[in-house]
C-alpha positions in Angstrom: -9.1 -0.6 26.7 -7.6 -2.6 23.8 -4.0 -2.5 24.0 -1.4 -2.4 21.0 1.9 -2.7 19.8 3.1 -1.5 16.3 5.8 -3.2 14.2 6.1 -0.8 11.1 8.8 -0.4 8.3 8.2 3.4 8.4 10.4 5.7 11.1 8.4 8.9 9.6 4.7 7.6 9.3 4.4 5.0 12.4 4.6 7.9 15.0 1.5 9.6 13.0 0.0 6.0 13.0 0.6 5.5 16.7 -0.9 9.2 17.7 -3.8 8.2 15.6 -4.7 5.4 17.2 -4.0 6.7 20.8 -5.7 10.0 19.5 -9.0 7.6 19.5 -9.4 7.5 23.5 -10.7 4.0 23.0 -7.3 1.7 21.9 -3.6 2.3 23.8 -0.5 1.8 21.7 1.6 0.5 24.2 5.0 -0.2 22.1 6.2 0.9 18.9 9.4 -0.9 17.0 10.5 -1.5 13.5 12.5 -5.1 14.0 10.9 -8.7 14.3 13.4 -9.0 17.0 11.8 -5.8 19.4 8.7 -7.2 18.5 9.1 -9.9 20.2 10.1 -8.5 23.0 7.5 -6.5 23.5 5.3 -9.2 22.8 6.5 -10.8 25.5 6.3 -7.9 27.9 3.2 -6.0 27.1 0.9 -9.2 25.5 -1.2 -6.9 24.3 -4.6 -7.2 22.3 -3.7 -7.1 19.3 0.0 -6.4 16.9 -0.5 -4.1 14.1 2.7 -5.2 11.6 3.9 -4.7 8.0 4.8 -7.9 5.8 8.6 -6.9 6.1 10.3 -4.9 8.3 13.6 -3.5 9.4 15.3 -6.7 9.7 13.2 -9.1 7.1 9.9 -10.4 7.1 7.4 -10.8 9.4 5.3 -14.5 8.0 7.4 -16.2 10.4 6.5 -14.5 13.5 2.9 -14.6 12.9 3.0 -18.5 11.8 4.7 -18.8 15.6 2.0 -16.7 17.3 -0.4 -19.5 15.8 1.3 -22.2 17.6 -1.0 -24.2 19.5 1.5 -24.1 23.2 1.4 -20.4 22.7 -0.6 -19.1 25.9 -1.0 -15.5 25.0 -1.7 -14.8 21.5 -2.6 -10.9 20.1 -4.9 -10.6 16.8 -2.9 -9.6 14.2 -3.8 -6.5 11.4 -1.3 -7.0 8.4 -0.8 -2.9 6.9 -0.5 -2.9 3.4 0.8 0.4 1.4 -1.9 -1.1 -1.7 -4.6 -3.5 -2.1 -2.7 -6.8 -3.5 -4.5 -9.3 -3.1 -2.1 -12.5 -3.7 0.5 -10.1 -1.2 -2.8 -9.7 0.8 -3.9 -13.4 1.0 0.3 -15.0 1.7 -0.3 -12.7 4.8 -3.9 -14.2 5.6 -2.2 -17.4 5.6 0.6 -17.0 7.6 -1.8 -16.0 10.5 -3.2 -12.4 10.0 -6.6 -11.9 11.3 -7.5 -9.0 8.8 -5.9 -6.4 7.4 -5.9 -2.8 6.5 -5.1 -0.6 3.5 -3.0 3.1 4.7 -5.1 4.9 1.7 -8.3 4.2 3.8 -9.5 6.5 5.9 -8.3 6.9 9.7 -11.9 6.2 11.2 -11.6 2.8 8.7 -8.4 1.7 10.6 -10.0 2.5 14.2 -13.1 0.6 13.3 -11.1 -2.3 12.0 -8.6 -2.4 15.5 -12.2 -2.1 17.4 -13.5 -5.4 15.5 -10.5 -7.5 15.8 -10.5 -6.9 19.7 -14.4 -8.5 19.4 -12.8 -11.1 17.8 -14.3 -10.2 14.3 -12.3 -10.0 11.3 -13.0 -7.5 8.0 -13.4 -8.9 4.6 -13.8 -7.3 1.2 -15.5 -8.4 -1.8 -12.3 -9.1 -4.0 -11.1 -11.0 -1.2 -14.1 -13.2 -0.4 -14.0 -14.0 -4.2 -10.1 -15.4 -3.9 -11.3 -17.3 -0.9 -14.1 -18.9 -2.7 -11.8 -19.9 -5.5 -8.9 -21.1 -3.0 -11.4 -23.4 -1.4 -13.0 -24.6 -4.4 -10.0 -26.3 -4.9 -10.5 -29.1 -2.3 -14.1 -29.5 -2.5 -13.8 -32.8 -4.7 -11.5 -34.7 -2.5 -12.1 -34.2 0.5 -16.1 -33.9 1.4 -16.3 -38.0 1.4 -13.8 -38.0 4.2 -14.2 -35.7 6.4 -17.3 -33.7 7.7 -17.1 -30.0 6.6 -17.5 -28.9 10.1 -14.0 -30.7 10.6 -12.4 -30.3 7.7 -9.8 -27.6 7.9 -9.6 -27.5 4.0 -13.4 -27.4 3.5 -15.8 -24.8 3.9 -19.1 -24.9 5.9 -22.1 -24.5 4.0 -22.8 -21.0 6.1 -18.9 -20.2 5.7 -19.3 -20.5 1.9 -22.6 -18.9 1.8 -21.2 -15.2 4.2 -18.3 -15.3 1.2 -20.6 -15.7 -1.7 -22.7 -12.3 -0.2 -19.6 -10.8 0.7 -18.2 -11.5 -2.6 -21.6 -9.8 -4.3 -20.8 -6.7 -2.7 -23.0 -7.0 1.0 -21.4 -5.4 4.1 -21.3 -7.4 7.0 -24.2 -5.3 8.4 -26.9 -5.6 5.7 -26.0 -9.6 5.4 -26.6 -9.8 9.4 -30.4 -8.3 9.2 -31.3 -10.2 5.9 -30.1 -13.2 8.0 -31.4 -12.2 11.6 -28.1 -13.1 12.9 -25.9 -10.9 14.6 -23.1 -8.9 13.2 -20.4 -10.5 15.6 -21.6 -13.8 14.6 -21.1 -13.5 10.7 -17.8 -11.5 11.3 -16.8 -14.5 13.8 -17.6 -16.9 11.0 -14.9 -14.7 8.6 -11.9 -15.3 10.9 -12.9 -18.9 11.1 -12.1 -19.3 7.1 -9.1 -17.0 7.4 -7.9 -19.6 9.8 -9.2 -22.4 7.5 -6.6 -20.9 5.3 -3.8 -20.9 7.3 -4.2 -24.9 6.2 -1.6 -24.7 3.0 -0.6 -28.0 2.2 -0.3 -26.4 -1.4 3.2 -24.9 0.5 3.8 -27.9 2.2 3.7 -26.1 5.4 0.5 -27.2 7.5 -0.5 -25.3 10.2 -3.0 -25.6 12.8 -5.1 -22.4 12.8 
């Protein structure tokens, strides 16, 4: 069973978060905190699957810790679902690049959130059309100077031609699902080949800050 810890702003609503996810029977929330610093700890502890965390937190914000769970000499390393109170999209995509692996909006329904946990344990990450639209646009931006001197497949800054093609469906409104049987791939495959451009974005020399994904 997919295990969990939760690093939420909230004292009232993360105990109705964590009972929802335990409630499931299929993911165990195995620590709860609302500081950067427990989290750690109980990072350290538990590893678990995967850390469930708002942007900020009791005691600041959390970019910093996810850019140090993407360190290359880390040996355990949980998948990471950013909770966000609204759909923002520039909040939403300074998140993706810090090292989120996908994210979830606390309007959406419960069964949305349990789905979502289930996917990043598969190693799948969630994607919406506003997003894969932003994405499109972010990368479009180094298409010019750097396909002569690197091959895409390498290229951290580049998208693959299947990379750019799952965003431009996803960006015309296909779930995940329906692009998988027009494509007769597999639905972990194309959700696969969303975290690998969510981790392409974690490249941000705009910020001066590169960062292996």
């Amino acid at each position: 069973m997919p295990s969990i810890v939760l690093l939420q702003r909230d004292h009232e609503a993360s105990p109705r978060l964590r009972a929802l996810i335990d409630g499931s029977g299929r993911l165990e929330v195995v620590g709860l905190t609302h500081t950067v610093v427990e989290a750690e700890s109980l990072l350290r502890v538990h590893r678990p699957d995967i850390l469930v965390t708002d942007l900020r937190v009791q005691d600041g914000d959390v970019a910093h810790l996810l850019q140090t769970l993407r360190r290359p000499d880390r040996r355990a390393r949980p998948h990471v679902l950013v909770t966000l109170v609204s759909h923002d999209d520039a909040v939403l995509l300074d998140a993706l690049r810090a090292g989120a692996d996908g994210y979830w909006v606390h309007a959406r329904s419960p069964d949305t959130l349990i789905a979502t946990l289930e996917q990043l344990a598969r190693g799948e990450s969630p994607m919406s059309p506003l997003i894969a639209r932003q994405l499109l646009d972010h990368f479009d931006q180094y298409r010019p100077h750097t396909a002569d001197t690197m091959s895409d497949a390498l290229n951290p800054l580049v998208l693959t031609g299947t990379e750019r093609e799952i965003l431009q469906w996803v960006a015309r409104g296909y779930l995940i699902d329906e692009i998988a049987q027009q494509w007769h791939a597999s639905v972990h495959t194309l959700a696969c080949g969303i975290r690998r451009v969510y981790h392409k974005l974690q490249f941000d020399l705009h910020a001066n800050s590169l960062s292996l994904a």
